[in-house]
MARBA-3410 file (N, C-alpha, C, O; in Angstrom, 1 decimal):
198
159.2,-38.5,148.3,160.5,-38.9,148.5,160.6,-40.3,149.1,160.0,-40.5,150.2 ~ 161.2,-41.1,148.5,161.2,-42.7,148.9,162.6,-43.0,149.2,163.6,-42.7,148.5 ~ 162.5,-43.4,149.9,163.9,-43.5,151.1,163.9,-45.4,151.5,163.2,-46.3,151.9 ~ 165.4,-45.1,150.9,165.3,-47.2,151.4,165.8,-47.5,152.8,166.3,-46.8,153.6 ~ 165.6,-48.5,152.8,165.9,-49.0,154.6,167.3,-48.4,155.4,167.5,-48.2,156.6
168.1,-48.1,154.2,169.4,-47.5,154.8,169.5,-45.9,154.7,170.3,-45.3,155.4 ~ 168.8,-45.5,154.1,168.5,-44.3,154.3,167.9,-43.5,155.3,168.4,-42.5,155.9 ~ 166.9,-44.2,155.4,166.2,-43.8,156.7,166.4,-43.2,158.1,166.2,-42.0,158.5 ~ 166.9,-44.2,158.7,167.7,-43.8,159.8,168.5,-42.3,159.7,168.4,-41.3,160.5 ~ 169.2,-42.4,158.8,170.1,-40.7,158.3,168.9,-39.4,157.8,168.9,-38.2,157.9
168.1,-40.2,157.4,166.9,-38.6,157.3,166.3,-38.9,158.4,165.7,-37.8,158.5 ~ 165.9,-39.5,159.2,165.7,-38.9,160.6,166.4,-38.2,161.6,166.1,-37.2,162.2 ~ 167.7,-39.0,161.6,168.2,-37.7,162.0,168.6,-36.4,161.7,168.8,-35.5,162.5 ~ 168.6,-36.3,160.3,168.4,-34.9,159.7,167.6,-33.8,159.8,168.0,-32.6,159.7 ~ 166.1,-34.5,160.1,165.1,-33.9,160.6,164.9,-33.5,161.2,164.1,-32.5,161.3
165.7,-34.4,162.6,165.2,-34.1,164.3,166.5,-32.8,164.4,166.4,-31.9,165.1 ~ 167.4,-32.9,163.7,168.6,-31.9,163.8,167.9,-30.5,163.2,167.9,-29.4,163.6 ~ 167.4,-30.8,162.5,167.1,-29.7,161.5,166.0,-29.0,162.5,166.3,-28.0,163.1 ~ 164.9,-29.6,162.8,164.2,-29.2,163.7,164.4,-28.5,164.5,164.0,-27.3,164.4 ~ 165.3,-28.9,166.0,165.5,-28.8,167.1,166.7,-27.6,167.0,166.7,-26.8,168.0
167.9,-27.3,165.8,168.4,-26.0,165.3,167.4,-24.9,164.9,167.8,-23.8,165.0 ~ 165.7,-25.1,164.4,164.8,-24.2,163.6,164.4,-23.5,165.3,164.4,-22.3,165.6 ~ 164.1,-25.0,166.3,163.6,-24.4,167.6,164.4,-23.8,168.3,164.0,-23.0,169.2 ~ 165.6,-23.9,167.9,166.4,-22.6,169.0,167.1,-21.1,168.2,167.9,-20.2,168.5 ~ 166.3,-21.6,167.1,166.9,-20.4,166.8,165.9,-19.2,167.3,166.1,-18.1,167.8
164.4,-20.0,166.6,163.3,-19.3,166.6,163.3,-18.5,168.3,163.1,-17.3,168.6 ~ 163.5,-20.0,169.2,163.5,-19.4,171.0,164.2,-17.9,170.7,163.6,-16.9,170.8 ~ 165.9,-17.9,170.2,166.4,-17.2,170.1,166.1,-15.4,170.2,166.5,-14.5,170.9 ~ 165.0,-15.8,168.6,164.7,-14.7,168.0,163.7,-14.4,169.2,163.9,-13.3,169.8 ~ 162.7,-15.2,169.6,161.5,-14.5,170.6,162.5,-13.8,171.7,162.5,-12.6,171.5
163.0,-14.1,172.4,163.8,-13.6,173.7,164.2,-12.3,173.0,163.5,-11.3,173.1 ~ 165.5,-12.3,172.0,166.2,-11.1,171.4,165.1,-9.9,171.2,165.4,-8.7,171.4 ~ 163.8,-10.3,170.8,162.9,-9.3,169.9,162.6,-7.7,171.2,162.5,-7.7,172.4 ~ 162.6,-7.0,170.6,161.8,-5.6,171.9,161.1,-5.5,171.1,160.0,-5.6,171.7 ~ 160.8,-5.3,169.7,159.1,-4.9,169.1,158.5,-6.2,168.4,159.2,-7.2,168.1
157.2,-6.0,168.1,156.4,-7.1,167.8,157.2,-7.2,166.0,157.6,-8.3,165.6 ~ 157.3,-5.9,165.3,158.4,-6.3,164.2,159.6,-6.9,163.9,159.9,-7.4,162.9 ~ 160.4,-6.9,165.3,161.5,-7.2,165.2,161.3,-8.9,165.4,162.0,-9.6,164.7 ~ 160.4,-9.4,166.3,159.8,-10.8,166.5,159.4,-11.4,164.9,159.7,-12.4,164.3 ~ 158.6,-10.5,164.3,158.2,-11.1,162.9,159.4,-11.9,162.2,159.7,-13.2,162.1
160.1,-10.7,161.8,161.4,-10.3,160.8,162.5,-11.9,161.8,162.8,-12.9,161.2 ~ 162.9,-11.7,163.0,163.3,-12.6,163.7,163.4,-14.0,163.4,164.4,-14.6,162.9 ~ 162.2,-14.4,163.8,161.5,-15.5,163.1,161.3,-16.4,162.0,161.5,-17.6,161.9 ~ 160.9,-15.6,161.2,161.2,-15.8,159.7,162.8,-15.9,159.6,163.1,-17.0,159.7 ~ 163.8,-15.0,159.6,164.6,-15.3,159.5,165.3,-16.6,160.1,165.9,-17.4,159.3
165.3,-16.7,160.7,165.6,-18.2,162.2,165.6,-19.3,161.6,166.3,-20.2,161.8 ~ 164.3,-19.2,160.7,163.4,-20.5,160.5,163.7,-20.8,158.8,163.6,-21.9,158.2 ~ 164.0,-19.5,158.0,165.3,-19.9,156.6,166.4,-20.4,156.6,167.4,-19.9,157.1 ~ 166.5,-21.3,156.1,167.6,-22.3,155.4,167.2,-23.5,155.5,166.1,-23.8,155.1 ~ 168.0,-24.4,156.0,167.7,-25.7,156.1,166.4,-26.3,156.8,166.2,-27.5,156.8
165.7,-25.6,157.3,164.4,-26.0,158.0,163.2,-25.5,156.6,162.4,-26.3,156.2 ~ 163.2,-24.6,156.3,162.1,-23.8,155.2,162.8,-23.1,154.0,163.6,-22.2,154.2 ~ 162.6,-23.5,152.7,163.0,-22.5,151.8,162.4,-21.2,152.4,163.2,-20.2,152.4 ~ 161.1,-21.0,152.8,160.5,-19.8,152.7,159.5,-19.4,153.7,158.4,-19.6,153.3 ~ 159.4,-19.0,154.6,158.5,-18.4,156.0,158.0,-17.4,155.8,158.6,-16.4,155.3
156.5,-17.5,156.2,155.5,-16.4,155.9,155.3,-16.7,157.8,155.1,-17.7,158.5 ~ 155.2,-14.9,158.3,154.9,-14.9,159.6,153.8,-13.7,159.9,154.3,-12.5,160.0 ~ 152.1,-14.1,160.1,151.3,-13.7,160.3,151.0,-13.1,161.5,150.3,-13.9,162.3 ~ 151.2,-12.0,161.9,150.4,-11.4,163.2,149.6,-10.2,163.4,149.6,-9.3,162.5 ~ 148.5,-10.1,164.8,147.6,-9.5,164.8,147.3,-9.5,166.5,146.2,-9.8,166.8
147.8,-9.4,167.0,147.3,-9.5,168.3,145.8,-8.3,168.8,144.7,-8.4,169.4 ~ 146.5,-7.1,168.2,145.2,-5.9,168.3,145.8,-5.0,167.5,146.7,-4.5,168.0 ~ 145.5,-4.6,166.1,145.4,-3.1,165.4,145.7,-4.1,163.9,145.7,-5.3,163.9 ~ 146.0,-3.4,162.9,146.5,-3.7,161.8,147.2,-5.2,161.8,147.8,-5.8,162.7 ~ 146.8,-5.9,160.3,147.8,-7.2,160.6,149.7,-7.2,160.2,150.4,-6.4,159.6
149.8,-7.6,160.5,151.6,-7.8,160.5,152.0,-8.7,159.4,151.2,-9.6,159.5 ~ 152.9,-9.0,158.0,153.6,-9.8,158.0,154.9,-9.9,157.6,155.3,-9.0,156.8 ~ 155.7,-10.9,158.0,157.1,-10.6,157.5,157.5,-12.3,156.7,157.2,-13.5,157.0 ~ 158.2,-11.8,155.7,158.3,-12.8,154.6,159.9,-12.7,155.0,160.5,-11.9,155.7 ~ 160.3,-14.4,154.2,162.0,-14.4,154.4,161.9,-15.8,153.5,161.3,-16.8,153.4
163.1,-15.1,152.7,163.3,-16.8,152.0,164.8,-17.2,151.4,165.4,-16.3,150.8 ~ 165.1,-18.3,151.7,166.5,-18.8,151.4,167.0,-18.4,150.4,168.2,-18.0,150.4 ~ 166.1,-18.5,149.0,167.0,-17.8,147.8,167.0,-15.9,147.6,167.2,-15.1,146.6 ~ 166.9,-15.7,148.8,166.9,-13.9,148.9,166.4,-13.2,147.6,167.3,-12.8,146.9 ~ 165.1,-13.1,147.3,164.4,-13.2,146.3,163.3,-12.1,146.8,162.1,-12.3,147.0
164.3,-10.6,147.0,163.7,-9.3,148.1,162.1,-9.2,147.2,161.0,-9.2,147.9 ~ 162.1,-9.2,146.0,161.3,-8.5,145.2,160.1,-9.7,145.6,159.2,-9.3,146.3 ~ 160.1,-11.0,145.3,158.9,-11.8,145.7,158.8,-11.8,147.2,157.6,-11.9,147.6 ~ 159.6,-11.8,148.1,159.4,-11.7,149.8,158.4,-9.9,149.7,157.8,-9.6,150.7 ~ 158.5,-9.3,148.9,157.7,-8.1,149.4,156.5,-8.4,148.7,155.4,-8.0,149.1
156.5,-9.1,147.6,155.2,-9.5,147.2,154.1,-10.3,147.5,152.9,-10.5,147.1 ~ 154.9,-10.8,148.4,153.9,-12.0,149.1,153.6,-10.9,150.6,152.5,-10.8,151.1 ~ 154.5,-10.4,151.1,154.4,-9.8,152.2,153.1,-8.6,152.0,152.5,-8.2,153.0 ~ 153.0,-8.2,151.1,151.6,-7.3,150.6,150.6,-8.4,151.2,150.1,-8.2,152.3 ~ 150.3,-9.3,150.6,149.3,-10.4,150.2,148.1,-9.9,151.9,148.4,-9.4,152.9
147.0,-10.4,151.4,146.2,-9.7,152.6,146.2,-11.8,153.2,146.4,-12.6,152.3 ~ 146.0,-12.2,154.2,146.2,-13.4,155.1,145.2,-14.3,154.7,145.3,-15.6,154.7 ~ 143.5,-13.0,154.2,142.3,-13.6,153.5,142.3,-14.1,152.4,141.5,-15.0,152.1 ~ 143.4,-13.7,151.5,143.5,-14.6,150.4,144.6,-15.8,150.1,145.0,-16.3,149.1 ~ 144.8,-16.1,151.4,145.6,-17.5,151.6,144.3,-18.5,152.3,143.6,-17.9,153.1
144.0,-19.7,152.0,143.1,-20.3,152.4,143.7,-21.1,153.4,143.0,-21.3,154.5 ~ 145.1,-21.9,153.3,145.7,-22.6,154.2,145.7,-21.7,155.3,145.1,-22.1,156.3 ~ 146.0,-21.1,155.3,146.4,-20.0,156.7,145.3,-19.6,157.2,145.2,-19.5,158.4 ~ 144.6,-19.5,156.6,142.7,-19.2,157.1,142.4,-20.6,157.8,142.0,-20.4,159.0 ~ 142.5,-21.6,157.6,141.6,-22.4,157.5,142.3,-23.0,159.0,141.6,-23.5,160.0
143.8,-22.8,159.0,145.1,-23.2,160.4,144.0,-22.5,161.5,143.4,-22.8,162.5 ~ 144.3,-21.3,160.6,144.2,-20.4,162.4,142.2,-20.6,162.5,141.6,-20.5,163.5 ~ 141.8,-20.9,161.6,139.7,-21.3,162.2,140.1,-22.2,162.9,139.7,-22.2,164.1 ~ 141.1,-23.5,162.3,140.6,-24.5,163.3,141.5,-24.8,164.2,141.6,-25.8,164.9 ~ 142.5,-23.7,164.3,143.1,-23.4,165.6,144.5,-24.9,165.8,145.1,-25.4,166.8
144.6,-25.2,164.5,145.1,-26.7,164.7,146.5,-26.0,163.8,146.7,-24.9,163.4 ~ 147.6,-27.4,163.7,148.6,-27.1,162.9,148.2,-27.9,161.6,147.5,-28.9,161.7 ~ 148.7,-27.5,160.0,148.0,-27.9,158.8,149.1,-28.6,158.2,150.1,-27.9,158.5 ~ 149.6,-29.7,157.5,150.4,-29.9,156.6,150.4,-30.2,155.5,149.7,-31.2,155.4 ~ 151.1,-29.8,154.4,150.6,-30.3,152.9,151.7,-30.9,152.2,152.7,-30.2,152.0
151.6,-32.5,151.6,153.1,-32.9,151.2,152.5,-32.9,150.1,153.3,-33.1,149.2 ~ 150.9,-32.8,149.5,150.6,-32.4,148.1,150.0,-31.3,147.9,149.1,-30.8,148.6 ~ 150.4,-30.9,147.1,149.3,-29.2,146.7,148.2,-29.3,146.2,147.8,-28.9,145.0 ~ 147.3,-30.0,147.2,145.9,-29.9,146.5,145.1,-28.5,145.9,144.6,-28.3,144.8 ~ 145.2,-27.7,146.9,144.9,-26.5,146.5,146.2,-25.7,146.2,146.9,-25.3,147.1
146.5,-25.5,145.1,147.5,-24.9,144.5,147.7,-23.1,144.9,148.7,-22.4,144.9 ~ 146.5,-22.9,145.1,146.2,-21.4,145.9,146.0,-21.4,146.6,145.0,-20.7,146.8 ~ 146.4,-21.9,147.6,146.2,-22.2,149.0,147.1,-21.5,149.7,147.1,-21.9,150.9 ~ 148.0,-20.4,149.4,148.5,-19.9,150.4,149.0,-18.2,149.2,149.9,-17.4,149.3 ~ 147.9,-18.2,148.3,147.3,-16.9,147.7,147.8,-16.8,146.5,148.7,-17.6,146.1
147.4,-15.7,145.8,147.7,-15.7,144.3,148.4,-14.1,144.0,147.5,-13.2,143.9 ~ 149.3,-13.7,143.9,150.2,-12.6,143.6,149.6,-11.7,142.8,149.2,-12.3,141.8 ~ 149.3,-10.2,142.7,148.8,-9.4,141.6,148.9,-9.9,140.4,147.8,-10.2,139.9 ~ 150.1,-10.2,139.5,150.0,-10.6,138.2,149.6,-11.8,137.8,150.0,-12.1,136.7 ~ 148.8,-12.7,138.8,148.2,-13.7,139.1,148.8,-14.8,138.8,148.2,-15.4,138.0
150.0,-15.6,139.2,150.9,-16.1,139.6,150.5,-16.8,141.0,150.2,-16.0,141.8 ~ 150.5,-18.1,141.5,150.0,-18.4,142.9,151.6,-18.5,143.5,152.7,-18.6,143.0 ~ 151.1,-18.3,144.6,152.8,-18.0,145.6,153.6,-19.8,145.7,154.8,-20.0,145.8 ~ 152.4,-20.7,145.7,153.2,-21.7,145.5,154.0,-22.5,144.5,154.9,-23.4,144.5 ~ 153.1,-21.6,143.3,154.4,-21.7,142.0,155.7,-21.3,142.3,156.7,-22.0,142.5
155.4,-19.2,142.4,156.3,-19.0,142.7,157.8,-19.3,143.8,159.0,-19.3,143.5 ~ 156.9,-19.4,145.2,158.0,-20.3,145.8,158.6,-21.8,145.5,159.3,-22.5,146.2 ~ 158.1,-22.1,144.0,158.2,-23.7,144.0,158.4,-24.7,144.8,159.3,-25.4,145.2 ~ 157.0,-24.6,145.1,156.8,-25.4,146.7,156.2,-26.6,146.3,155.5,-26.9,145.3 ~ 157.1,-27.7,147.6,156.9,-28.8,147.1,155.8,-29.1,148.2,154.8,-29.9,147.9
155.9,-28.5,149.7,155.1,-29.0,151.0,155.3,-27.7,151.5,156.1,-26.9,151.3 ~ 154.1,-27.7,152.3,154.3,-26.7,153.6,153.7,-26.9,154.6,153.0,-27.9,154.7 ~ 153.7,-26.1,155.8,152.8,-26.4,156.9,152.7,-24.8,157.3,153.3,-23.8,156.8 ~ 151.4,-25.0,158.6,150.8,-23.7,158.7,150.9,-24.3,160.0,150.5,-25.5,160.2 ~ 151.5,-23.4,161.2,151.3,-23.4,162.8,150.1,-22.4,163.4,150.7,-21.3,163.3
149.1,-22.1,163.7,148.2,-20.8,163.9,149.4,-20.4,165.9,150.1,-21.1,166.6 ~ 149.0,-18.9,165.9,149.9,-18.9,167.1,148.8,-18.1,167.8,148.1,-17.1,167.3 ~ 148.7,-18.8,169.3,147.4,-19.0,169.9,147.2,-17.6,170.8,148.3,-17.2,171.1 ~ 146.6,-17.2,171.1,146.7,-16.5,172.5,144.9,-16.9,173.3,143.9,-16.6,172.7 ~ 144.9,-17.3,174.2,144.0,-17.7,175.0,143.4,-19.4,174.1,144.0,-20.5,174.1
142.3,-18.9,173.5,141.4,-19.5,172.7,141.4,-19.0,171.1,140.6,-19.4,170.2 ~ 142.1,-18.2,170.9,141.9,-17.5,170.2,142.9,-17.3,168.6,143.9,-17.1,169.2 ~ 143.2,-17.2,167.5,144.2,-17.6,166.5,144.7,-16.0,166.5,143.9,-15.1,166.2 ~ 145.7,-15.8,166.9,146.1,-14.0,166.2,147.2,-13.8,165.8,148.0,-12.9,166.0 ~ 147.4,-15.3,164.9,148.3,-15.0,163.8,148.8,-16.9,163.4,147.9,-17.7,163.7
149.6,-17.2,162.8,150.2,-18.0,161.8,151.6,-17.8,161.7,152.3,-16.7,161.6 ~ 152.0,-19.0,161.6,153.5,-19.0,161.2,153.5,-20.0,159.6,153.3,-21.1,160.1 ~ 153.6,-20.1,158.6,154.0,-20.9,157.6,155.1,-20.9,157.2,155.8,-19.9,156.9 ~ 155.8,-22.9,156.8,157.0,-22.6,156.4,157.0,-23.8,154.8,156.3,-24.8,154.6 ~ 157.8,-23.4,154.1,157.5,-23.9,152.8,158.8,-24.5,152.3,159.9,-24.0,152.3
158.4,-25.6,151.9,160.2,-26.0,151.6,159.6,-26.4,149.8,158.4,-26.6,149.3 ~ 160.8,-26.3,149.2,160.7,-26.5,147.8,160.5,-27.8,147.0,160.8,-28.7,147.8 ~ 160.3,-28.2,145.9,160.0,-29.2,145.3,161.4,-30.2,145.1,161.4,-31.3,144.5 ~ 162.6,-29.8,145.8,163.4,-30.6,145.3,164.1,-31.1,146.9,165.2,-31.6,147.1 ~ 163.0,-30.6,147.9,163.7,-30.9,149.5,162.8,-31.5,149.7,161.8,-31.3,149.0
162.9,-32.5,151.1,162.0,-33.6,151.6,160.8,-32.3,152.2,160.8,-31.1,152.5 ~ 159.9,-33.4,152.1,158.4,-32.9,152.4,158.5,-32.1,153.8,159.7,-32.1,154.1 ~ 157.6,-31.5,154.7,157.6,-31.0,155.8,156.6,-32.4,156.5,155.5,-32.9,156.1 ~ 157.6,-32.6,157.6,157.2,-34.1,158.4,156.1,-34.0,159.3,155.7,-32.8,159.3 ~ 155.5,-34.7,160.0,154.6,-34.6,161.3,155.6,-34.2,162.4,155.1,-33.3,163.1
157.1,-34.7,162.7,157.7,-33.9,163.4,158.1,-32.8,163.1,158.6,-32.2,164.1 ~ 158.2,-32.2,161.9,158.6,-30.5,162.0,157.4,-29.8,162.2,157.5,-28.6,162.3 ~ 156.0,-30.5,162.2,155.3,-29.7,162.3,155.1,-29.6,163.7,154.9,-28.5,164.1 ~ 155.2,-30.4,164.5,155.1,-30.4,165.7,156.1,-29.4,166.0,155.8,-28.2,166.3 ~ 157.3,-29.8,166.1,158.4,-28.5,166.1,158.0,-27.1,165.9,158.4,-26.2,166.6
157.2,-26.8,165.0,156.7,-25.6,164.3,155.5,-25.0,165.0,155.3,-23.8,165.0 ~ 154.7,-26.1,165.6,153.4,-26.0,166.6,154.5,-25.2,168.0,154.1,-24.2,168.7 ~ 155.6,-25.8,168.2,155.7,-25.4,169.5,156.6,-24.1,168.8,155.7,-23.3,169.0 ~ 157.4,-23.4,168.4,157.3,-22.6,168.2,156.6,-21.0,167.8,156.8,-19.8,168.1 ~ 155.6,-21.9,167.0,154.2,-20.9,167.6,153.9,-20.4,168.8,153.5,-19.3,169.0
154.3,-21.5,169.8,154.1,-21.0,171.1,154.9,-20.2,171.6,154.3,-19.3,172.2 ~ 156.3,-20.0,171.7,157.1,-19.4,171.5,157.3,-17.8,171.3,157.8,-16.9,171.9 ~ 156.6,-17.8,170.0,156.2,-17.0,169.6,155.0,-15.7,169.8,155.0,-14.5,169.5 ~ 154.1,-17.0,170.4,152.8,-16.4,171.3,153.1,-15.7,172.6,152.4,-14.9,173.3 ~ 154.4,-16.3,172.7,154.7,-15.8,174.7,155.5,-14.1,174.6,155.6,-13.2,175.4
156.1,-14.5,173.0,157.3,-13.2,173.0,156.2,-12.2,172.6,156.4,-11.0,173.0 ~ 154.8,-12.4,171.7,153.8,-11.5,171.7,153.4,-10.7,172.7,153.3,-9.4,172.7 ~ 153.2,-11.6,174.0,152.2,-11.6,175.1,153.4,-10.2,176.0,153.0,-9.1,176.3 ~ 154.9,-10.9,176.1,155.7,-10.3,176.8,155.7,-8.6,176.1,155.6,-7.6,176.8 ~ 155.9,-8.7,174.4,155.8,-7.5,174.3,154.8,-6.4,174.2,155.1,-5.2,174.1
153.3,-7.0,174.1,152.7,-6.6,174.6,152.3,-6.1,175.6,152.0,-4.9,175.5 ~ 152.2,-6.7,176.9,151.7,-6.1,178.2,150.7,-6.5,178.8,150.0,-7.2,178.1 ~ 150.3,-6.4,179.7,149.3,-7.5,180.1,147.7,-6.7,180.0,146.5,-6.9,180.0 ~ 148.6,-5.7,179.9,146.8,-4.7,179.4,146.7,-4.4,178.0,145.9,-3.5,177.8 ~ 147.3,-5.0,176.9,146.9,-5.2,175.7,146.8,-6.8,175.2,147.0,-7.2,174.0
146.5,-7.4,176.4,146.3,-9.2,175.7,145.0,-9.3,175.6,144.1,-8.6,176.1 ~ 145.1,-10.3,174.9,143.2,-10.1,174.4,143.0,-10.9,175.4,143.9,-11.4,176.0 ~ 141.3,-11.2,175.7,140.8,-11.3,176.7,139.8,-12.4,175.5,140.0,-13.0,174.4 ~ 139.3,-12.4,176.2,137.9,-14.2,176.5,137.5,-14.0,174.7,137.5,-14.9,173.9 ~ 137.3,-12.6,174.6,136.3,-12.5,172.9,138.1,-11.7,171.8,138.3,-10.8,171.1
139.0,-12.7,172.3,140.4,-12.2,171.2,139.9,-11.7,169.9,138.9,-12.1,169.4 ~ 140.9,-10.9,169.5,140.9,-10.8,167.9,141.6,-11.2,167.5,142.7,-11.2,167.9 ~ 141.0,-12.2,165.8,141.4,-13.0,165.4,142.1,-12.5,164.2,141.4,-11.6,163.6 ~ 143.1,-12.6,163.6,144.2,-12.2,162.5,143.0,-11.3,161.6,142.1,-12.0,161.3 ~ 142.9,-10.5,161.2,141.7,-9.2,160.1,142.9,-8.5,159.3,144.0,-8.8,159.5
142.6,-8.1,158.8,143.2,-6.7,158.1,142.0,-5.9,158.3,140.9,-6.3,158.1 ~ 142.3,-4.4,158.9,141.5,-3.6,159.5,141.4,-2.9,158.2,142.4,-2.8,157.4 ~ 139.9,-2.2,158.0,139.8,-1.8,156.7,140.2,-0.1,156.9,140.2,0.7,155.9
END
């Protein structure tokens, strides 16, 4: 997206608005949440519309993994199909939460990069994604879980400031984990890292 000198100024502030509405809603949702599902589902939702076509929200603190899908064009049947998807067959999301960093993509180099749907179909077709980013959501040292949000081929890329935005919501997110958990189920020095338990 090429933007002229007079433009500019107006999609920044677009962004920083868009942003800083994604961060309070998301705050929102962490406070509101009493179960670690309702934080998923939350979230995702918070973080649909003008900030993300589409939110994929990965968790695992200790037992089975978690995820809750949400997307602006209410597209129940593809949000359950990606919400199957196991986290190992997303590489962007793998690769966030190894290196414990936030990821952004304004090209789809790996076109499968955030997994390929049973009838083999990659999710970034299907979400016709134009960019995304991947926040990992931290607890100690440790990744136990992901937030991804995906905007489509016909909305501006996801910026270095939404992703920052999106990093701190992770955190956010990490804290409403920690709260609903307990302090005798936070992981400790050797965390577990996002699995699908067999």
């Amino acid at each position: 997206m090429n933007l002229s000198a007079d433009e500019w100024p107006a999609e920044r502030v677009r962004a920083w608005t868009t942003a800083l509405d994604a961060l309070a809603a998301a705050g929102a949702a962490a406070v509101a949440a009493t179960a670690q599902r309702d934080l998923l589902a939350g979230t995702a939702d918070a973080l649909t519309g003008r900030f993300a076509d589409w939110v994929i929200v990965d968790v695992s603190p200790s037992g089975p993994a978690s995820r809750s899908v949400a997307g602006s064009r209410r597209e129940p049947e593809l949000a359950a199909a990606v919400a199957e998807l196991s986290v190992r067959g997303c590489p962007m999301i793998v690769s966030a939460m190894a290196q414990r960093t936030p990821l952004v993509r304004a090209s789809l180099a790996d076109p499968a990069g955030l997994g390929i749907l049973p009838g083999g179909q990659r999710v970034v077709d299907a979400f016709a994604a134009g960019s995304y980013a991947v926040s990992p959501i931290m607890a100690g040292e440790s990744a136990i879980g992901a937030i991804t949000i995906v905007r489509g081929n016909s909305q501006p890329h996801v910026t270095f400031l939404e992703l920052n935005v999106l990093a701190h919501i992770a955190d956010l997110t990490a804290g409403a984990i920690e709260r609903l958990s307990g302090p005798a189920s936070s992981p400790g020095a050797n965390g577990q890292d996002l699995e699908d338990t067999p």
